[in-house]
C-alpha positions in Angstrom: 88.2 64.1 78.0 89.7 67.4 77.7 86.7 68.9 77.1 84.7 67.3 79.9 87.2 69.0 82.7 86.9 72.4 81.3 83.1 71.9 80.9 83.0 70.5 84.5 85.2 73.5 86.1 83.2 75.9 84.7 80.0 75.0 85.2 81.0 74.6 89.5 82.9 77.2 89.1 80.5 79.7 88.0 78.4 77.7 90.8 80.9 78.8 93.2 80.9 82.4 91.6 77.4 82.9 92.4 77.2 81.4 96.3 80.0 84.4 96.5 82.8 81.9 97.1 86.1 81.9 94.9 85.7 79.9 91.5 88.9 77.7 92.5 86.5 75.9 95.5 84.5 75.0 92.2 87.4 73.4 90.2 88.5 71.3 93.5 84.9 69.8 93.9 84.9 69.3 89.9 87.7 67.3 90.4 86.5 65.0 93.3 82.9 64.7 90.9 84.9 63.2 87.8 86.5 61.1 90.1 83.5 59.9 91.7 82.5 59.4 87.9 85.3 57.4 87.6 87.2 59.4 85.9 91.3 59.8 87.1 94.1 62.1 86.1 96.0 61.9 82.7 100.0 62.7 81.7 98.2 66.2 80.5 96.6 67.2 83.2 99.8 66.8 85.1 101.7 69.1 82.9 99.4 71.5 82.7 98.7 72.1 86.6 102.7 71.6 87.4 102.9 74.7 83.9 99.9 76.1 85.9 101.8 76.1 89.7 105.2 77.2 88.2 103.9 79.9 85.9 101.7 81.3 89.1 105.1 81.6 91.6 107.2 82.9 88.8 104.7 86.1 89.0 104.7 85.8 92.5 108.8 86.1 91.9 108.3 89.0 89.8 106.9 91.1 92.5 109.5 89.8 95.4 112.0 91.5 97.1 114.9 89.7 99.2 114.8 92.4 102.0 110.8 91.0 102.3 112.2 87.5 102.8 114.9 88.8 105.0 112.7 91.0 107.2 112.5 89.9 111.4 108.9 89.6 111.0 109.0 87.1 108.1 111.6 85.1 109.7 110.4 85.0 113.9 107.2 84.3 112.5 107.5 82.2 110.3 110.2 80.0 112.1 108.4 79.8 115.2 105.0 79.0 113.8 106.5 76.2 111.8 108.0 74.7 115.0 104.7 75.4 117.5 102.6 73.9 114.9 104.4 71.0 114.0 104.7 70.4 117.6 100.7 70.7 117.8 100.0 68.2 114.8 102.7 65.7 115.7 100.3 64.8 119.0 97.9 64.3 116.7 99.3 62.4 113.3 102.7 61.3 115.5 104.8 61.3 112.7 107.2 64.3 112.3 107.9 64.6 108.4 104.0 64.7 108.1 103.7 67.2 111.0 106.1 69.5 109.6 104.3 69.1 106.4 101.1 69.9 107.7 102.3 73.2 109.4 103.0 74.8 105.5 100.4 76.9 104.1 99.1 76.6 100.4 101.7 79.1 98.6 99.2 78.5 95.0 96.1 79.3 96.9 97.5 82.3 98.9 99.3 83.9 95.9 96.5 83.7 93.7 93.9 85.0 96.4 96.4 87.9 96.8 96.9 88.5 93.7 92.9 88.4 92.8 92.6 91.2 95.5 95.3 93.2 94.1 97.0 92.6 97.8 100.5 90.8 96.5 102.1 93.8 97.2 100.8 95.4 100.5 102.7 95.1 103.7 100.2 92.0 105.0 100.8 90.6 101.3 104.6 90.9 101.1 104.8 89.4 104.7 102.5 86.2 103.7 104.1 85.8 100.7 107.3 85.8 102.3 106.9 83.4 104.9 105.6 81.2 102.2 108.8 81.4 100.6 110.4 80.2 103.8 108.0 77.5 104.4 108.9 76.2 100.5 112.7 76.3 101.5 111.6 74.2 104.6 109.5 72.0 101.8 112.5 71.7 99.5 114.7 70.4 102.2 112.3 67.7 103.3 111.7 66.5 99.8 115.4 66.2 99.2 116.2 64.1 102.8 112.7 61.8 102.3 112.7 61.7 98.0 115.6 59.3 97.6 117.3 61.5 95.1 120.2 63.6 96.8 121.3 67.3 95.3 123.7 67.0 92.3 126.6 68.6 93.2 126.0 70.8 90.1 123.1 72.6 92.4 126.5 74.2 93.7 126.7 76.2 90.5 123.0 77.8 91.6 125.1 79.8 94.0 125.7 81.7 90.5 122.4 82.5 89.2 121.8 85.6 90.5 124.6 86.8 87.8 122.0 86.0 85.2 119.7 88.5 86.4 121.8 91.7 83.8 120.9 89.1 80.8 117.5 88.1 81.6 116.6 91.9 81.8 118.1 92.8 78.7 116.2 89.7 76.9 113.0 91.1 78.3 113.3 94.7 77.1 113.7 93.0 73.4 110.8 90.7 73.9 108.2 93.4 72.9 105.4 94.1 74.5 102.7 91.3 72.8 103.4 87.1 72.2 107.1 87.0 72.5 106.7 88.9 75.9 104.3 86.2 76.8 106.4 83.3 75.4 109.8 84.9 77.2 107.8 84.5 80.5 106.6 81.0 79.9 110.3 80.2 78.9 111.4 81.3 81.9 109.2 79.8 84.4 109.4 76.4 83.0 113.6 76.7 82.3 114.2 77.5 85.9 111.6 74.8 87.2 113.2 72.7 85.2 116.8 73.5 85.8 116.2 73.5 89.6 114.7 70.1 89.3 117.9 68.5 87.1 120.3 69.9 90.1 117.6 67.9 93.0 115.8 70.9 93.6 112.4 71.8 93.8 111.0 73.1 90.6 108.6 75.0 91.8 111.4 76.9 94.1 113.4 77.4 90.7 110.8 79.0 89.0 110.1 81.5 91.8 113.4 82.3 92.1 114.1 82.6 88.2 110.8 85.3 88.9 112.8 86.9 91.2 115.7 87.7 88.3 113.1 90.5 87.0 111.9 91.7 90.4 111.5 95.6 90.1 112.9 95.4 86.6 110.7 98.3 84.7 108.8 95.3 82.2 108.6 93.0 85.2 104.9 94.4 86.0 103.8 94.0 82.2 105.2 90.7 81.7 102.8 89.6 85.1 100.2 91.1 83.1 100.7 89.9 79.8 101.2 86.1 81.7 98.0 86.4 84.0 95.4 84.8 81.1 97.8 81.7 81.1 98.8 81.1 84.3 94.8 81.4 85.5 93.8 79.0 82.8 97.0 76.4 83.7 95.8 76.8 87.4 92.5 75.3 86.7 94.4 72.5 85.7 95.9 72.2 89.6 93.2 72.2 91.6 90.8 69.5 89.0 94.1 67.7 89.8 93.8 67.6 93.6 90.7 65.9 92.9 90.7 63.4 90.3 94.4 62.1 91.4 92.9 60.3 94.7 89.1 60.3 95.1 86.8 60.1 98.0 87.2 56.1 98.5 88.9 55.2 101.7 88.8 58.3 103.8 89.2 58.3 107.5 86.9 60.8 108.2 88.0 61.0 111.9 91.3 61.4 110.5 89.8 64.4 108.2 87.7 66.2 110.9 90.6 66.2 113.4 93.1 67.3 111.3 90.7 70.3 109.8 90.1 71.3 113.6 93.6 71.2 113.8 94.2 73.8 110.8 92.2 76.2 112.9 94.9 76.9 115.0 97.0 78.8 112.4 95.3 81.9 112.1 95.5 82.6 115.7 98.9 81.1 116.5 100.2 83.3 113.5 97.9 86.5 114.4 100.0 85.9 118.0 102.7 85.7 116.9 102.7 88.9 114.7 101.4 91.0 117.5 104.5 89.7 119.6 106.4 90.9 116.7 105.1 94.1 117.1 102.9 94.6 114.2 99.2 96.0 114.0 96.2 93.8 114.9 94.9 94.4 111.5 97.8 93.2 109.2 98.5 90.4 111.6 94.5 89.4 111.3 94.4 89.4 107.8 97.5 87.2 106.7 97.1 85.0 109.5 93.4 84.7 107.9 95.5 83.8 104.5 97.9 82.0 106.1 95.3 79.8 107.9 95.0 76.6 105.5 97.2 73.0 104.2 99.6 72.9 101.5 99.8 71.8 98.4 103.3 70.7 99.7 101.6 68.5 102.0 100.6 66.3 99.8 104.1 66.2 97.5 105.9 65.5 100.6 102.7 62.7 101.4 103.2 61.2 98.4 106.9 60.9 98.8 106.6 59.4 102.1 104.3 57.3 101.0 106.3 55.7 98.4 108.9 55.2 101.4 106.0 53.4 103.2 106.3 55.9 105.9 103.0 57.7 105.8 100.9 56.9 108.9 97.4 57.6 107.2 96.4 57.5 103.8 97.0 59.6 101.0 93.5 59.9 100.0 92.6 61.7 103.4 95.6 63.4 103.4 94.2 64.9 99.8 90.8 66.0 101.1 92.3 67.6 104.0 94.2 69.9 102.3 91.6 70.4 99.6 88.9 70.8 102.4 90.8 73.3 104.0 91.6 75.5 100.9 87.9 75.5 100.1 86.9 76.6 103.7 90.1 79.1 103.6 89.3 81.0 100.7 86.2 82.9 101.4 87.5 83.3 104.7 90.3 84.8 103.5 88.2 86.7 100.6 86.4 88.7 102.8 89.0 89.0 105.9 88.6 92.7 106.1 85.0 93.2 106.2 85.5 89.8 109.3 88.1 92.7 111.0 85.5 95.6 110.8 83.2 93.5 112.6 86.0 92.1 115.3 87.7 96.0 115.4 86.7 96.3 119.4 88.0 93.2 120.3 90.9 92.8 118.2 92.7 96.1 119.4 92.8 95.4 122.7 95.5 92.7 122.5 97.6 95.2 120.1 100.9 96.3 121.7 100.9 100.0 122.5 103.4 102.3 120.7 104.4 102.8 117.2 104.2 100.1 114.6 106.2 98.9 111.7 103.0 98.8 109.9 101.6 102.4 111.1 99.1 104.6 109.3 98.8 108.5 109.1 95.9 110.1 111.2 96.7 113.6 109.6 96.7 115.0 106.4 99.0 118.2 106.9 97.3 120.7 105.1 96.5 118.4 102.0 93.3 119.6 100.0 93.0 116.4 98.0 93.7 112.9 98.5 94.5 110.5 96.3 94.4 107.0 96.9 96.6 104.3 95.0 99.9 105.5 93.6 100.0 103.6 90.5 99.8 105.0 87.1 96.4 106.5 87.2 97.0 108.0 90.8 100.5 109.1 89.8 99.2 111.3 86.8 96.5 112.4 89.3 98.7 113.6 91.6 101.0 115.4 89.2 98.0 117.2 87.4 96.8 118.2 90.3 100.2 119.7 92.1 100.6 122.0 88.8 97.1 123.2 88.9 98.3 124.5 92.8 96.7 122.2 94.7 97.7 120.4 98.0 97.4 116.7 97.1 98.6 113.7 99.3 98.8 109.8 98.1 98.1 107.0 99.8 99.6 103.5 98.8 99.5 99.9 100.5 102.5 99.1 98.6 105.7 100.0 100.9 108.0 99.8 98.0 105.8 102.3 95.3 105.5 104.6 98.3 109.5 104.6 98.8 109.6 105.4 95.1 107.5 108.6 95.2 109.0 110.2 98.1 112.7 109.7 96.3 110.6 112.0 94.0 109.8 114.6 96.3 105.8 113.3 96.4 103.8 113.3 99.6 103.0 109.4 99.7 102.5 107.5 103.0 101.7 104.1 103.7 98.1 103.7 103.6 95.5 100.5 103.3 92.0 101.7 101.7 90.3 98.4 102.7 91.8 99.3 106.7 88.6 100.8 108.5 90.8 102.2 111.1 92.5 104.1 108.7 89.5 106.1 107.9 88.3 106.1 111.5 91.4 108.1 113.0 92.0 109.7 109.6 91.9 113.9 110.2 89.4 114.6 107.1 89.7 118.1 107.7 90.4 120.6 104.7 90.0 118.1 102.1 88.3 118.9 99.6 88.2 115.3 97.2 89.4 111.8 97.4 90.3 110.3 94.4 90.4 106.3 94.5 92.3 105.1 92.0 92.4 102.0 92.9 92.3 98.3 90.7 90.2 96.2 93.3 86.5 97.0 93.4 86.0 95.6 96.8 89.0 98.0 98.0 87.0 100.8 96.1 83.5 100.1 97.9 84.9 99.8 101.6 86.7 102.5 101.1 83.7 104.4 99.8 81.4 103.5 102.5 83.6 104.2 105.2 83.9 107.7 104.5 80.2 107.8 103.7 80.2 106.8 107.6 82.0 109.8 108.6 79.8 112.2 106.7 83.0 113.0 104.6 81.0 116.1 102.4 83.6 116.5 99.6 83.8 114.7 96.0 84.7 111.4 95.7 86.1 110.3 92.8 86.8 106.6 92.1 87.9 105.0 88.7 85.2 102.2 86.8 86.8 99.7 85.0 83.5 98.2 83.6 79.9 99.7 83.1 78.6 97.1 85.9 80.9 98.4 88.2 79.1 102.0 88.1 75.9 101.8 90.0 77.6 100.2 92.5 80.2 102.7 93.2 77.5 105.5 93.4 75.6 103.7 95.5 78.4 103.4 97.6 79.1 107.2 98.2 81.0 108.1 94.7 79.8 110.8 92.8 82.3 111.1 90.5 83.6 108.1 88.0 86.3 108.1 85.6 86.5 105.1 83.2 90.4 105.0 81.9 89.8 103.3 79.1 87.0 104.6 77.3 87.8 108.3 78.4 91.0 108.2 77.0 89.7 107.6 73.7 87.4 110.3 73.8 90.8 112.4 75.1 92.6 111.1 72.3 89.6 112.0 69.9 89.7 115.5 71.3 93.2 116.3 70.7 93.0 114.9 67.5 90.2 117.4 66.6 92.4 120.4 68.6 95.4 119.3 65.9 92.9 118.6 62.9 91.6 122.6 63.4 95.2 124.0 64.2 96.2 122.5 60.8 92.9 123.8 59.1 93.7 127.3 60.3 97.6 127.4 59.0 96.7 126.0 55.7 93.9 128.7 55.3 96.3 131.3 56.3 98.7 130.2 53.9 95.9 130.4 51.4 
């Protein structure tokens, strides 16, 4: 049986793959074609896509901070659009547990599309993620009022668990850096899901939360890394899931067409909504694009109320809506900032004038090279490049990491590479390269072309991950690639020679 699912997801997912849409569209219509096969979920496949969700929001915990939660924006938004929407859906389902249910956007789908684009950590990315995290407290309180099982009063004792966090770290710096970093992580997510859901908490909650324990810890970014293999393979789990647990038989499709036309009011309300807040046109298009689907949540809370006979349509359309809607939000989503390129003109007219939270540099001030991702590539970069008397300037997406480098004295603004009107208002003057060392290839290209457009003459230098990537980049504009991994060998190699002579030449001295 086993076998069958993973045979199935692949082979639509690499389907997906190829039409250019994300492979997760391909595991949801695997699952509604073994269901239609007659096929239905097991006790396994349960585990493994709840293993799959928690593991996947304990990452997403790794790389959260409270202030992101805390923020105006995050809050005003994400409050308000909860209450306009459900407002909107209870016209149309009448039925407010359901409408508020319906207003939640897909936390697994959003993370992991973030996360593919390397975006979990840029300012649109932090503020998605953190009105999820609001919407899942809404979500846990609804499942606790409609579940029939009330909060142990031991949930009291959660008021305590940020005290853990001293422990946890020290644990993690002995785990290592190979399986028992892996197994620590695993440990984790699936203790605080579990320990949440003992107390009449969501489990999923508890293992973002336990996530959050390690957040900016200096092994918290490896122990994402070292969990990603699992998590993605556990996730395949949850959305074959979504299909085989109800089917196709007995949809209303009026039901399912109406409440799909309905979902495409979240991108705009939320994309409103953030310019009221004062942000950019930009970072409010592309996480309202994210933001702009059903929940998983949905259908928990449908199934509870359901089982308290008070859900006013049936749980089988409920299932494709939300799985209709992730499918049709993904490659939305996936390719949001080459839909805002095109929509540029008409988009920035409804921006609010003056400074934004969110703002960009237009000038360079004198810098001769810029570099572009601060990570540890573009860190060493930058450092090499300041002792050899350069004037170099970074540019990171990542408000945090740019905080970081200025406490170091570095020249680092706040800076999107897949933002076309940074490179359109961007003062190009006097520099002589841009490096891009950046982890996304799409980033990479757009950035590429878009100062191809501007007839920026200098070098530009981008870093290749695999062979493929190469001819792609060049054709894109860059005419200089660096491949970390199999250059550092051949660095390594070299220095190994420089010491194997500088030894030759004592000994024969001695001699």
């Amino acid at each position: 049986m086993e076998a069958l699912w993973v045979a199935c997801a692949f082979a639509l997912g690499l389907l997906a793959n190829r039409l250019g849409l994300p492979p997760l569209v391909g595991y949801l219509g695997a699952g509604f074609a073994l269901r239609g096969l007659g096929l239905g979920e097991t006790e396994f496949l349960r585990h493994a896509a709840e293993i799959g969700v928690l593991l996947l929001l304990f990452s997403v915990g790794l790389k959260l901070r409270l202030q992101d939660l805390l923020e105006v924006r995050v809050l005003g938004a994400g409050g308000l659009h909860l209450l306009l929407f459900a407002l909107a859906a209870l016209a149309l389902v009448g039925h407010p547990p359901l409408a508020l249910a319906l207003a939640f956007s897909s936390t697994v789908l959003v993370a992991k599309l973030l996360e593919d684009k390397k975006e979990l950590t840029t300012y649109h990315g932090r503020l998605a993620v953190g009105i999820l995290v609001l919407q899942d407290l809404v979500a846990v309180g609804l499942l606790t009022l409609y579940g029939g099982a009330g909060v142990s009063p031991w949930a009291a004792f959660l008021l305590l668990f940020p005290l853990l966090r001293r422990g946890v770290g020290w644990l993690l710096e002995k785990s290592g850096h190979e399986e028992l970093l892996v197994l620590f992580g695993l440990a984790l997510a699936l203790l605080g899901g579990e320990g949440f859901r003992q107390v009449g908490l969501s489990p999923e909650l508890g293992a973002l939360l336990t996530g959050t324990l390690l957040s900016g810890h200096p092994k918290g970014a490896e122990m994402g890394k070292a969990l990603w293999s699992l998590k993605e393979a556990f996730l395949v789990a949850f959305f074959l899931e979504i299909g085989l647990r109800e089917g196709l038989g007995g949809v209303d499709v009026a039901a399912v067409v109406g409440l799909l036309l309905l979902s495409l009011l979240k991108t705009p309300l939320f994309f409103a909504l953030f310019l009221l807040l004062g942000l950019r046109a930009r970072t409010g298009f592309v996480a309202g694009l994210y933001l702009g689907n059903y929940s998983e949540f949905a259908l928990i809370v449908g199934v509870v109320l359901e089982r308290a006979g008070l859900l006013p349509l049936g749980l089988t359309t409920l299932a494709l809506t939300v799985a209709l809607s992730m499918a049709l939000s993904a490659p939305v989503a996936r390719y949001s900032h080459v839909l805002y390129k095109r929509l540029e003109p008409w988009l920035l007219r409804l921006e609010r004038k003056g400074l934004h939270p969110d703002q960009e540099p237009e000038r360079l001030d004198g810098a001769t090279v810029l570099v572009v991702g601060m990570g540890r590539t573009g860190g060493a970069v930058y450092r090499v490049l300041e002792g050899a008397g350069e004037r170099p300037l970074g540019l990171d997406a990542d408000p945090e990491k740019v905080e970081r480098h200025r406490a170091k004295g570095r020249r680092v603004l706040y800076g999107d590479a897949e933002d076309p009107e940074l490179w359109e208002r961007l003062d190009l003057k006097g520099l002589k390269a841009v490096v891009l060392a950046l982890p996304d290839l799409e980033a990479k290209l757009l950035a590429a072309r878009w100062l191809k457009e501007r007839g920026f003459p200098g070098i530009l230098a981008a870093t290749s991950f695999h062979l493929e990537e190469d001819p792609v980049l060049q054709g894109a504009g860059v005419n200089l690639l660096f491949h970390p991994f199999r250059e550092a060998g051949e660095r390594l190699a070299e220095r190994v020679l420089e010491a194997v002579a500088i030894m030759g030449e004592v000994s024969h001295g001695r001699s």
